[in-house]
C-alpha positions, -999 to +999 in steps of 0.1 A: +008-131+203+025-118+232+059-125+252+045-135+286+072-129+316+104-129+292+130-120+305+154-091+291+177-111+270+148-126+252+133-095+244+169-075+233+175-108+210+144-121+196+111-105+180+080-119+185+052-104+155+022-098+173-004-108+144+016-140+129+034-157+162+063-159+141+097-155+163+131-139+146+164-131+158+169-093+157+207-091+171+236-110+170+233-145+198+265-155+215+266-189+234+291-172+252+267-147+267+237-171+266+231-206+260+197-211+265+163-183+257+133-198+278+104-181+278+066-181+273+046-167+245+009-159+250-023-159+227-057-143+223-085-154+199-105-125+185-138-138+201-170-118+223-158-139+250-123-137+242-100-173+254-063-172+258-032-196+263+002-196+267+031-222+260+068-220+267+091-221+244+128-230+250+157-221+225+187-238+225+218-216+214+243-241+194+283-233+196+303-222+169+340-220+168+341-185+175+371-180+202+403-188+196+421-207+226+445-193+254+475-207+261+488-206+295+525-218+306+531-223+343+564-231+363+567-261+380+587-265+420+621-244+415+614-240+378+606-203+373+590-186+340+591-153+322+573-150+291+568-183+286+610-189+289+615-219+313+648-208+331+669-245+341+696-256+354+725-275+332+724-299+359+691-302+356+681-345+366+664-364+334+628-364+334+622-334+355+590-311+350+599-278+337+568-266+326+528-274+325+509-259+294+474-252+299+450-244+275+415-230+280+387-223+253+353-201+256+337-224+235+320-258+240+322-296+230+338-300+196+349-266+190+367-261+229+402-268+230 
């Protein structure tokens, strides 16, 4: 068995034994980095007139909750911000917008913010 046209990420992560086919991880996977391994893996029988094939195999990487979110606090118009300190007015009119909090997270579906 043989990694046919993998590219480098699938060859720094994974390990493909040459005499069982049997494919492990030999590093640490982040989604982060990659979310998907696609490549091909190639076999030769052990015949005078030897025959060969390949198939391509595709590895999904799942998410885990591994970043913690960022919090972002913006001004808003004349509102300004320092350290996440809204600075307003006394006179300030009822219902205006003094600050929008945004929040952004590395990881996906269920475990993003």
């Amino acid at each position: 068995y043989t990694f046919h046209q993998a590219p480098d990420a699938v060859r720094r992560l994974l390990r493909l034994d040459r005499s069982t086919g049997l494919i492990t991880v030999q590093g640490p996977i982040d989604r982060e980095d990659v979310s998907t391994l696609k490549f091909s893996v190639g076999a030769k029988d052990k015949g005078a007139n030897p025959k060969s094939a390949r198939t391509q195999v595709i590895i999904t990487i799942k998410d885990m909750n591994d970043n913690k979110p960022t919090i972002e606090i913006r001004g808003i118009g004349l509102v300004t911000h320092q350290d996440g300190v809204a600075n307003i007015s006394e006179d300030v009119p009822v219902a205006t917008a003094v600050a929008l909090v945004q929040v952004s997270d590395r990881d996906e579906g269920e475990n993003a913010a």
